[in-house]
mmCIF entry with sequence, helices, sheets and N, C-alpha, C, O atoms, coordinates in Angstrom:
data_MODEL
# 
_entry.id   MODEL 
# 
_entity.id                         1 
_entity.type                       polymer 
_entity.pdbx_number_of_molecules   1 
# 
_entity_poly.entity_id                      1 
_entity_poly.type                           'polypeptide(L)' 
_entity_poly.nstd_linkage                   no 
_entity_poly.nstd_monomer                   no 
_entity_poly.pdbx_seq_one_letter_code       
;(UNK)(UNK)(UNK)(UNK)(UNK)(UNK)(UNK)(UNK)(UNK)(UNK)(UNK)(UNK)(UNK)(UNK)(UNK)(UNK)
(UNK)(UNK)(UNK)(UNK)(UNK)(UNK)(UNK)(UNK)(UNK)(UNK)(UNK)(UNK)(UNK)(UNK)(UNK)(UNK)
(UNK)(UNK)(UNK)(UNK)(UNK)(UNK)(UNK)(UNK)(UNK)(UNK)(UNK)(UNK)(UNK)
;
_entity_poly.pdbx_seq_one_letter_code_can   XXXXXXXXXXXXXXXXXXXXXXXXXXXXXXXXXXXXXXXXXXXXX 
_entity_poly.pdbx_strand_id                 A 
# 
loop_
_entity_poly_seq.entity_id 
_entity_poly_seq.num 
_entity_poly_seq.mon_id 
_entity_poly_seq.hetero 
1 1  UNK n 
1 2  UNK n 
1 3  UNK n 
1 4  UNK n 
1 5  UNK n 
1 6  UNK n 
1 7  UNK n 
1 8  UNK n 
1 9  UNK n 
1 10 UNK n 
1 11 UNK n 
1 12 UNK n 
1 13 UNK n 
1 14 UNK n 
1 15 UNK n 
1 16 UNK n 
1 17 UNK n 
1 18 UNK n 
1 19 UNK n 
1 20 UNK n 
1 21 UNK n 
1 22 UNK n 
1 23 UNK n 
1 24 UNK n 
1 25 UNK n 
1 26 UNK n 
1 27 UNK n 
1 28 UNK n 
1 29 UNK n 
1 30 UNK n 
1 31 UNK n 
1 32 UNK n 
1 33 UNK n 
1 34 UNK n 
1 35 UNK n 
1 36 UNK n 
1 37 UNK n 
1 38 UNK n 
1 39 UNK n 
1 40 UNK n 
1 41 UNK n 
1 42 UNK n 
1 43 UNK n 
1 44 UNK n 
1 45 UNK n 
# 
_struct_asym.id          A 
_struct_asym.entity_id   1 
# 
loop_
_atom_site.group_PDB 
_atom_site.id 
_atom_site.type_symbol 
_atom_site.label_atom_id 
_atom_site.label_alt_id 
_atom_site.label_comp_id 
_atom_site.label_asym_id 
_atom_site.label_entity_id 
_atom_site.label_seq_id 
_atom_site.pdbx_PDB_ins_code 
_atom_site.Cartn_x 
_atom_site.Cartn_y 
_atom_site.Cartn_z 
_atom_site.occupancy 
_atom_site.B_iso_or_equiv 
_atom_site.pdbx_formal_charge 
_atom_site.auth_seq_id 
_atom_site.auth_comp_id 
_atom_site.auth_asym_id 
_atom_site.auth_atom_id 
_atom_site.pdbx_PDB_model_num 
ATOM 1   N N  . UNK A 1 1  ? -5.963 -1.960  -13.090 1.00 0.00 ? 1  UNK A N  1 
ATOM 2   C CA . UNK A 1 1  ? -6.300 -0.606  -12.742 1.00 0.00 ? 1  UNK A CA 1 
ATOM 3   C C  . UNK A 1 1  ? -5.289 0.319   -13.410 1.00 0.00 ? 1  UNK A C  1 
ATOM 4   O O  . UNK A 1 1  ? -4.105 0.321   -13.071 1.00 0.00 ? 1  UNK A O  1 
ATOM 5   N N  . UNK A 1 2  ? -5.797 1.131   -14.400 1.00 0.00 ? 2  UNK A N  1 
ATOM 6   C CA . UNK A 1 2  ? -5.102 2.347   -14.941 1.00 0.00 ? 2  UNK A CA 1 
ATOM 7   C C  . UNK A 1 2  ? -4.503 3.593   -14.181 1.00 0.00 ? 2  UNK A C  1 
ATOM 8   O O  . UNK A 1 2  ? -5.373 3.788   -13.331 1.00 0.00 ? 2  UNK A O  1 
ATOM 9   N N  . UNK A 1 3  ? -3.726 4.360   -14.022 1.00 0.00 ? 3  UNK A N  1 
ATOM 10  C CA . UNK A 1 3  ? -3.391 5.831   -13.218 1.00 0.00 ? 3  UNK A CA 1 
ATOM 11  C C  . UNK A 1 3  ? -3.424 6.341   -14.383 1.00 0.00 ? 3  UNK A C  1 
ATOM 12  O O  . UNK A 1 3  ? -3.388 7.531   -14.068 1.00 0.00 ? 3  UNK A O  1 
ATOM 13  N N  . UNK A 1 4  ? -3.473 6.327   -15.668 1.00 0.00 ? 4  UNK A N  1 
ATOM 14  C CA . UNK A 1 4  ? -3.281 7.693   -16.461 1.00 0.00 ? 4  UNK A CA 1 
ATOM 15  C C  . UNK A 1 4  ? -4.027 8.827   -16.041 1.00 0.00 ? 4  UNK A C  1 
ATOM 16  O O  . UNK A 1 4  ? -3.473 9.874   -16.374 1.00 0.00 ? 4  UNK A O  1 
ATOM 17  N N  . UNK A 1 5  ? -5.111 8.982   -15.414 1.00 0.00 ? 5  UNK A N  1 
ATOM 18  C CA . UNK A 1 5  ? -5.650 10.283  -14.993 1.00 0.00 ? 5  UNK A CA 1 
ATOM 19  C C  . UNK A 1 5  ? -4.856 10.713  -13.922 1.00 0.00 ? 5  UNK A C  1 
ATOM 20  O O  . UNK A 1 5  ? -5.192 11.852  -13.599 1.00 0.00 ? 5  UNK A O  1 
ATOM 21  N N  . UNK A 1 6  ? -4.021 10.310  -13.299 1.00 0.00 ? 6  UNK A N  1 
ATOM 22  C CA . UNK A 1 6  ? -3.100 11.169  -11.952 1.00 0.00 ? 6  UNK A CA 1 
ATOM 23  C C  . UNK A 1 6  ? -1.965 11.656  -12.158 1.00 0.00 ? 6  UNK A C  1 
ATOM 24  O O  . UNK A 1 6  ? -1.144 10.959  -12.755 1.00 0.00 ? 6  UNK A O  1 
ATOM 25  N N  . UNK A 1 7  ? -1.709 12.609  -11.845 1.00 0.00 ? 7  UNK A N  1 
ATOM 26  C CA . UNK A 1 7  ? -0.869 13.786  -11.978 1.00 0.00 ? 7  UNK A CA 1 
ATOM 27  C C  . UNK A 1 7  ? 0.748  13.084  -11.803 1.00 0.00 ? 7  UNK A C  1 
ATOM 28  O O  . UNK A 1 7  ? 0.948  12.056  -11.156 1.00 0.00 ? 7  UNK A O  1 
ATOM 29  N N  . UNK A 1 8  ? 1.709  13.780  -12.439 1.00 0.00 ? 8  UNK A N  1 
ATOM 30  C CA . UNK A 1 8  ? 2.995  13.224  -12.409 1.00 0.00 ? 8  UNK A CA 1 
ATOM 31  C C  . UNK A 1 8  ? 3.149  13.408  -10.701 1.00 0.00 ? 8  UNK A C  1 
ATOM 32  O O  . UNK A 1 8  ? 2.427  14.057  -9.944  1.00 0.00 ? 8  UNK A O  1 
ATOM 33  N N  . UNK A 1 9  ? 3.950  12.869  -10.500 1.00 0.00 ? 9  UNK A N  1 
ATOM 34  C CA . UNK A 1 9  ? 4.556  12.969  -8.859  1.00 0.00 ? 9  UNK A CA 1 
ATOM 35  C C  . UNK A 1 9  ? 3.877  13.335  -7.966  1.00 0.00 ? 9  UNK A C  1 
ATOM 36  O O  . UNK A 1 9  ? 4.363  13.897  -6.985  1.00 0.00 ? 9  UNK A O  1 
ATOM 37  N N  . UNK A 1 10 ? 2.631  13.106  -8.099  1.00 0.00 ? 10 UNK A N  1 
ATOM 38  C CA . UNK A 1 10 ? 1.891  12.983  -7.209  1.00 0.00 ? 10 UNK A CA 1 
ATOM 39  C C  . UNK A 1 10 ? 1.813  12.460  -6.171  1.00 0.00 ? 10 UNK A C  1 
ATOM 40  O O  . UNK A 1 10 ? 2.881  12.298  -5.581  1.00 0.00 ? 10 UNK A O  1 
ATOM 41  N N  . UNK A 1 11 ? 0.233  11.854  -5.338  1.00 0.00 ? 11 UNK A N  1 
ATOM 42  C CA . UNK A 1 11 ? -0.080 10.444  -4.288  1.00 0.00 ? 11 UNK A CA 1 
ATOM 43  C C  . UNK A 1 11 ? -1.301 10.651  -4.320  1.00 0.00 ? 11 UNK A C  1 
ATOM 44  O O  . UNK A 1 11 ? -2.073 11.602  -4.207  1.00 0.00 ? 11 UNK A O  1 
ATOM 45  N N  . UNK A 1 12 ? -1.347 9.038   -4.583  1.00 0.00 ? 12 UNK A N  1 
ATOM 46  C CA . UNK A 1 12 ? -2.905 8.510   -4.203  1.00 0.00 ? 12 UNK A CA 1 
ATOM 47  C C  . UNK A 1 12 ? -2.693 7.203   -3.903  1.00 0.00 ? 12 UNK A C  1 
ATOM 48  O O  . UNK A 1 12 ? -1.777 6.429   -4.181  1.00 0.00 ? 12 UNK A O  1 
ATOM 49  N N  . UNK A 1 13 ? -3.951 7.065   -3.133  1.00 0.00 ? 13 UNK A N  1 
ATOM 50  C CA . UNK A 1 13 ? -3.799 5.865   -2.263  1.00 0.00 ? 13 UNK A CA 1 
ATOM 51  C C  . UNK A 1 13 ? -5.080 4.585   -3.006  1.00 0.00 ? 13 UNK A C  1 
ATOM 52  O O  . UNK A 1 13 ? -6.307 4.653   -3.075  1.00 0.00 ? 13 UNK A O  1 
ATOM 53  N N  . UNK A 1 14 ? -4.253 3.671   -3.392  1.00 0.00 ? 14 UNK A N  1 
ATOM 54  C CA . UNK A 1 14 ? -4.964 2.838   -4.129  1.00 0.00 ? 14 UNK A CA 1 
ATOM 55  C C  . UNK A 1 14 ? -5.154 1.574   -3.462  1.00 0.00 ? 14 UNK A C  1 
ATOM 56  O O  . UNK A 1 14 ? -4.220 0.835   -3.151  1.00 0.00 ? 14 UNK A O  1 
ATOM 57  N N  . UNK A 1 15 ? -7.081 1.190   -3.116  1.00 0.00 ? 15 UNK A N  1 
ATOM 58  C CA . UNK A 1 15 ? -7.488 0.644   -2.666  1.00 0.00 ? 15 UNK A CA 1 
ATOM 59  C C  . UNK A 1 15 ? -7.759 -0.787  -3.673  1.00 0.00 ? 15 UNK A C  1 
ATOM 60  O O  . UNK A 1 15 ? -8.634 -0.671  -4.531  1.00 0.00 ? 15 UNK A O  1 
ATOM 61  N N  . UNK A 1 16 ? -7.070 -2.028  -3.576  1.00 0.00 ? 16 UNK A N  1 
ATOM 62  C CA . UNK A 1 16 ? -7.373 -2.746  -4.589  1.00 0.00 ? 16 UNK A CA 1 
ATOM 63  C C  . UNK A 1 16 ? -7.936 -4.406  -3.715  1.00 0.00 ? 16 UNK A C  1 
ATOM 64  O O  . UNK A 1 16 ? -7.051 -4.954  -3.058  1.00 0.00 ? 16 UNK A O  1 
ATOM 65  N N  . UNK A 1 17 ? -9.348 -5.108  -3.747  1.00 0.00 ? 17 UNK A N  1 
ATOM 66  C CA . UNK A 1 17 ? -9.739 -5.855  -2.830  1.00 0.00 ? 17 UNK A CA 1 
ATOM 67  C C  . UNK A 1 17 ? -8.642 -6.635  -3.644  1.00 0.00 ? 17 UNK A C  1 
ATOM 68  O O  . UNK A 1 17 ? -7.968 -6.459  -4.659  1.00 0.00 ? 17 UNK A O  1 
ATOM 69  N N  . UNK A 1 18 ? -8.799 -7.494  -2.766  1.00 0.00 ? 18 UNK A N  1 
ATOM 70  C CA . UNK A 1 18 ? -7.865 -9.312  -3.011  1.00 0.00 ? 18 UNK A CA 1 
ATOM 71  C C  . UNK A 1 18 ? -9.141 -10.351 -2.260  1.00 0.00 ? 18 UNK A C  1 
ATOM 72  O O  . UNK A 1 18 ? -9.985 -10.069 -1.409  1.00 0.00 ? 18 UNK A O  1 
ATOM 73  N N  . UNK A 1 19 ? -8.997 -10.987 -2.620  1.00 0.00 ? 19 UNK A N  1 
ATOM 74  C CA . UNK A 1 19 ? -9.604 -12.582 -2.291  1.00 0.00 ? 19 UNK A CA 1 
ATOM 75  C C  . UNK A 1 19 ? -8.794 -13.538 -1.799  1.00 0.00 ? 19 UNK A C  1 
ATOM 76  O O  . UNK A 1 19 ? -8.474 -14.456 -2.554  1.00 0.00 ? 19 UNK A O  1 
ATOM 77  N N  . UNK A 1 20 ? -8.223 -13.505 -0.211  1.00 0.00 ? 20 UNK A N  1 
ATOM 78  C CA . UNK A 1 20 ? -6.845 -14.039 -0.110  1.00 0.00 ? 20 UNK A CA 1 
ATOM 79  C C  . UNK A 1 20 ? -7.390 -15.291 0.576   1.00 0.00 ? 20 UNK A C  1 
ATOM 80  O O  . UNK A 1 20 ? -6.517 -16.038 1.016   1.00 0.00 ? 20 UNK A O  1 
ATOM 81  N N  . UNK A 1 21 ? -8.891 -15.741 0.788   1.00 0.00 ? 21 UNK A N  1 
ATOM 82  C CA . UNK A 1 21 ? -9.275 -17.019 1.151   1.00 0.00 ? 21 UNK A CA 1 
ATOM 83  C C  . UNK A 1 21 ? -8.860 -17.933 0.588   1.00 0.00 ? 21 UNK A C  1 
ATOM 84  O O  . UNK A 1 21 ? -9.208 -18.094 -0.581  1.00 0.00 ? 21 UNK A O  1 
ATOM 85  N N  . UNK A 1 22 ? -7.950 -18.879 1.224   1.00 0.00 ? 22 UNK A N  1 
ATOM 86  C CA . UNK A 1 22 ? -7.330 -20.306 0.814   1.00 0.00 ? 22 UNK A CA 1 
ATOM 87  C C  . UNK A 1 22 ? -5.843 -19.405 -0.120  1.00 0.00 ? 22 UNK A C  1 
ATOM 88  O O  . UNK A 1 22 ? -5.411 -19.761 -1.217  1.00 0.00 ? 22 UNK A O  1 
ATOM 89  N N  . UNK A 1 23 ? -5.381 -18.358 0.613   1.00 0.00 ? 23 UNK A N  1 
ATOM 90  C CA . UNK A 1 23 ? -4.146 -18.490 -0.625  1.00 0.00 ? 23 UNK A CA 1 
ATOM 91  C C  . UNK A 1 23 ? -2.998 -17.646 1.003   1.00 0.00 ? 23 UNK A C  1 
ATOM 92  O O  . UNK A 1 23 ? -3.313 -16.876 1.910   1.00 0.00 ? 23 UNK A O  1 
ATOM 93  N N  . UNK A 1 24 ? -1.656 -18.354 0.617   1.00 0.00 ? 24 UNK A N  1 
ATOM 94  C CA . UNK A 1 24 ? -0.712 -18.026 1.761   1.00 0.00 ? 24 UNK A CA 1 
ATOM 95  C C  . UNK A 1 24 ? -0.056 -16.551 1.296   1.00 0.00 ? 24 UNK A C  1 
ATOM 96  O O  . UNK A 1 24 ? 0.542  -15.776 2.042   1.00 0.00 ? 24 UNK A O  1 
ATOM 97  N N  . UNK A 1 25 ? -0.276 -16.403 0.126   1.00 0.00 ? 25 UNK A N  1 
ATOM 98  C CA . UNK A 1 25 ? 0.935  -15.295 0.353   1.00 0.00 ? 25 UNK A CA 1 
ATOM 99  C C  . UNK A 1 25 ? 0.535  -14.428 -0.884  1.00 0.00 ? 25 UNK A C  1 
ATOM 100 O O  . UNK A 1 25 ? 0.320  -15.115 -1.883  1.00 0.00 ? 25 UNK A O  1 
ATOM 101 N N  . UNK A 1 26 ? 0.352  -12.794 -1.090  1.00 0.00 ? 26 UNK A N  1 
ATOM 102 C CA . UNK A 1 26 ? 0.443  -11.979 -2.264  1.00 0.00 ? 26 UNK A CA 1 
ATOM 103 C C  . UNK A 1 26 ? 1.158  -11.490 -2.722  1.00 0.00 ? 26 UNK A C  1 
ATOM 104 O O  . UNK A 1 26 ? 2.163  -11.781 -2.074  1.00 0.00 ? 26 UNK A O  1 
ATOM 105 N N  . UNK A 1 27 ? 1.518  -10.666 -3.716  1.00 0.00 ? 27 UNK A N  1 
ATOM 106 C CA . UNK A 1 27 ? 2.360  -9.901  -4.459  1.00 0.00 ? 27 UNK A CA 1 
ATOM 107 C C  . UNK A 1 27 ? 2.053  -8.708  -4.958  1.00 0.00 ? 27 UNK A C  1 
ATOM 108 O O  . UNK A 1 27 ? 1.467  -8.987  -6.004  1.00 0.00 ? 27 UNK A O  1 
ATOM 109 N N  . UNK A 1 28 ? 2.093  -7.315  -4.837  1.00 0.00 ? 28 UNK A N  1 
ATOM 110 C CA . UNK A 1 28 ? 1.936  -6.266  -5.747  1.00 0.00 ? 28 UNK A CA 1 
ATOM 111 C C  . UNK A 1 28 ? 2.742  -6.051  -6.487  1.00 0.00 ? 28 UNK A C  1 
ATOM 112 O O  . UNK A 1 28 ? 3.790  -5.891  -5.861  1.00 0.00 ? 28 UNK A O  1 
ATOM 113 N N  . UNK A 1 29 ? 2.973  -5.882  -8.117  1.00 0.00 ? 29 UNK A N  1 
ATOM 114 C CA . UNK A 1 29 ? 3.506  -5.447  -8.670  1.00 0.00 ? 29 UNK A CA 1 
ATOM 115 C C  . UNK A 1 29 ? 3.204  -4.069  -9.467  1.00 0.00 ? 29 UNK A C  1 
ATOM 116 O O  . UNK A 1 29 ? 2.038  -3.923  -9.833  1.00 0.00 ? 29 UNK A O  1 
ATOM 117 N N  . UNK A 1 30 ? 4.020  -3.164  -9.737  1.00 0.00 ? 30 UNK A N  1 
ATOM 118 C CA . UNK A 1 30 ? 3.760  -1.792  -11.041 1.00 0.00 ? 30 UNK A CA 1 
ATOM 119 C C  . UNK A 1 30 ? 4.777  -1.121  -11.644 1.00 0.00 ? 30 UNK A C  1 
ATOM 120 O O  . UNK A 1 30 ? 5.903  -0.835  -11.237 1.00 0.00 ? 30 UNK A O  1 
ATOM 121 N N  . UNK A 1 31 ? 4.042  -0.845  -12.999 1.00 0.00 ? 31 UNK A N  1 
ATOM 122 C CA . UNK A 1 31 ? 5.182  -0.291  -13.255 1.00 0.00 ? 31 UNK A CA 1 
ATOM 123 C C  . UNK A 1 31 ? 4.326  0.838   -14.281 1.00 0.00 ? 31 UNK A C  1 
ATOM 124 O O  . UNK A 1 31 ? 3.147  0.908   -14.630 1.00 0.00 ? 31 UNK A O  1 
ATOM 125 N N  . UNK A 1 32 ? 5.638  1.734   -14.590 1.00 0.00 ? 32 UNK A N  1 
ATOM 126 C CA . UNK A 1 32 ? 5.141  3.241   -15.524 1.00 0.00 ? 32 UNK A CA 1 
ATOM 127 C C  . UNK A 1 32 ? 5.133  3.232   -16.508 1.00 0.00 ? 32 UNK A C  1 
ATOM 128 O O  . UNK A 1 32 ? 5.038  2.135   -17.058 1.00 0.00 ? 32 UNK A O  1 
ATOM 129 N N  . UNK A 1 33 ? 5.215  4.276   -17.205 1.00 0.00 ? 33 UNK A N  1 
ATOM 130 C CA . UNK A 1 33 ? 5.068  4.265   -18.807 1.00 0.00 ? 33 UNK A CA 1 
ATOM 131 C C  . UNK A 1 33 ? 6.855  4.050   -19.748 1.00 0.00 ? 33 UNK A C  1 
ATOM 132 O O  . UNK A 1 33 ? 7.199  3.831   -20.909 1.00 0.00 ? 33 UNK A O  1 
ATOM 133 N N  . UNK A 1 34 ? 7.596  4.282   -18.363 1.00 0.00 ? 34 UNK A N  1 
ATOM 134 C CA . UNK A 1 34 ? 8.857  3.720   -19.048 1.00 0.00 ? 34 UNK A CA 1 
ATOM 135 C C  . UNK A 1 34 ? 9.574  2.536   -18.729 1.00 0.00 ? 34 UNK A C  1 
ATOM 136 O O  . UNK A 1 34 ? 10.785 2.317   -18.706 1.00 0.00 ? 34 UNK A O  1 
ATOM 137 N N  . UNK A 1 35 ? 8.285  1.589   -18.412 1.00 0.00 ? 35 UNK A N  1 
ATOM 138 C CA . UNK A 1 35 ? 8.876  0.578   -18.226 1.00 0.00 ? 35 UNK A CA 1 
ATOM 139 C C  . UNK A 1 35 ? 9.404  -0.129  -16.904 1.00 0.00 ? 35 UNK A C  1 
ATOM 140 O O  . UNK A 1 35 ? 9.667  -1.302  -16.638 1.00 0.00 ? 35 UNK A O  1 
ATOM 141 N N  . UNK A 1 36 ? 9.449  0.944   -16.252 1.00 0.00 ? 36 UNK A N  1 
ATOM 142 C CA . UNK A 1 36 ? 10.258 0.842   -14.560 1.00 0.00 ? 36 UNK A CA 1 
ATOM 143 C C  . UNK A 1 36 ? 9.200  0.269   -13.816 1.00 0.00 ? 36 UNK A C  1 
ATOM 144 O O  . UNK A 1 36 ? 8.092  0.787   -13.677 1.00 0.00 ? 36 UNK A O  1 
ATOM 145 N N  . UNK A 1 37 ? 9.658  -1.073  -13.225 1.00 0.00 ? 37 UNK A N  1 
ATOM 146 C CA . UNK A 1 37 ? 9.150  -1.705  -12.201 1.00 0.00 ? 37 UNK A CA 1 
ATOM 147 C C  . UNK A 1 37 ? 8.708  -0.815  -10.782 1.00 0.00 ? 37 UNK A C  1 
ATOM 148 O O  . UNK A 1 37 ? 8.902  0.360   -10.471 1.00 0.00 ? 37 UNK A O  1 
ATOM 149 N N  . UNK A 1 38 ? 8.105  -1.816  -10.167 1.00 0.00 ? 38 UNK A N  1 
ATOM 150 C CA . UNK A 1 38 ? 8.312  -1.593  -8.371  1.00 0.00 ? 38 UNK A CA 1 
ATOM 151 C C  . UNK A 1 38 ? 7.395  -2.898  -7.802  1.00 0.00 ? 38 UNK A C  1 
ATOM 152 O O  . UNK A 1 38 ? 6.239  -3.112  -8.165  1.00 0.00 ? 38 UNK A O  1 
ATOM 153 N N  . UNK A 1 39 ? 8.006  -3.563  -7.023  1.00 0.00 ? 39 UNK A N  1 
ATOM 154 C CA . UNK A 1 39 ? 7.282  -4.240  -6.758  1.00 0.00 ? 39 UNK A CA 1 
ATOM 155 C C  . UNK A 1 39 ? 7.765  -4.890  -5.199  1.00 0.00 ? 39 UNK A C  1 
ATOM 156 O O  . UNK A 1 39 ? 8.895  -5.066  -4.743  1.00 0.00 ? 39 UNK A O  1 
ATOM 157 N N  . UNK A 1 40 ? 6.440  -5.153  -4.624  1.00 0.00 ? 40 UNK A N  1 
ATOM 158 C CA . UNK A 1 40 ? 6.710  -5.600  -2.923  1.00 0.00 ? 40 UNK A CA 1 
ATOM 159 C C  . UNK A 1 40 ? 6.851  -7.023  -2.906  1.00 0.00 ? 40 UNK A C  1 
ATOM 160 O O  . UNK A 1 40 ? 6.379  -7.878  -3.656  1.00 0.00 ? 40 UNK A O  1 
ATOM 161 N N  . UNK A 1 41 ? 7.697  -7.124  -1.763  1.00 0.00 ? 41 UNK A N  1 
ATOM 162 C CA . UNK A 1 41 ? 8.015  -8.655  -1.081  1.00 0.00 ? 41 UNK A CA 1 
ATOM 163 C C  . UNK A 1 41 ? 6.672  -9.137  -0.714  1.00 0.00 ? 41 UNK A C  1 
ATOM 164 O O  . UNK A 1 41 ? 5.854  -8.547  -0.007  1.00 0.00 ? 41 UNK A O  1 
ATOM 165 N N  . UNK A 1 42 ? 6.538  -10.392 -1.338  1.00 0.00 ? 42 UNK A N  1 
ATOM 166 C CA . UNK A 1 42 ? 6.006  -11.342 -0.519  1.00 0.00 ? 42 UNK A CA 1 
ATOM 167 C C  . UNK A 1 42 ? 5.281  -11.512 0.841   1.00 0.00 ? 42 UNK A C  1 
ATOM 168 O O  . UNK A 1 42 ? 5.866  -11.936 1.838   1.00 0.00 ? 42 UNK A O  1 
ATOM 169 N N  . UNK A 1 43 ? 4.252  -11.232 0.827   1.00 0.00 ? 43 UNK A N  1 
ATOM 170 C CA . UNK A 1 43 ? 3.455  -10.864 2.219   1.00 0.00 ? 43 UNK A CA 1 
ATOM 171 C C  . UNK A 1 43 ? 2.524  -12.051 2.396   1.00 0.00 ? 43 UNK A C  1 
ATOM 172 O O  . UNK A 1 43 ? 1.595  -12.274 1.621   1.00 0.00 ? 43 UNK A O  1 
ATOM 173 N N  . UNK A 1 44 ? 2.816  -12.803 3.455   1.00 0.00 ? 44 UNK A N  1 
ATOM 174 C CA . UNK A 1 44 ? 2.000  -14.120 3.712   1.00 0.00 ? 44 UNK A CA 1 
ATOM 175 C C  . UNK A 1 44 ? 1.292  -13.396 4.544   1.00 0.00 ? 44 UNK A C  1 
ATOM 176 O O  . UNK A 1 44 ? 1.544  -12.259 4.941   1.00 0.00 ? 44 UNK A O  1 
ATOM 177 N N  . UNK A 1 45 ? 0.035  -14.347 4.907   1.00 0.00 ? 45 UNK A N  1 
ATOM 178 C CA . UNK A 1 45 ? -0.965 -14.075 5.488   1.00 0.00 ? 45 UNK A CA 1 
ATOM 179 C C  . UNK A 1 45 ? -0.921 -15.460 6.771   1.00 0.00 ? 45 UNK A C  1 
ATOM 180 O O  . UNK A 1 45 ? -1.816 -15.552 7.611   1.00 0.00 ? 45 UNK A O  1 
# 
């Protein structure tokens, strides 16, 4: 999923399905156009 259409410093709330049948644990990762990470801990289910 792209953001180039959203405004610098903005918020939007990004709805992304997962398929977490048969799997223990996810990860989100992102990052910007300079490179800069962000990314969440480990969320088991």
């Amino acid at each position: 999923m792209r953001a180039t259409d959203k405004p610098a410093f903005g918020k939007f709330k990004f709805d992304i399905p997962v398929e977490a049948e048969g799997k223990t644990w996810v990860r989100f990762a992102a990052w910007d156009s300079a490179g800069n990470g962000a990314i969440t801990q480990p969320v088991s289910f």
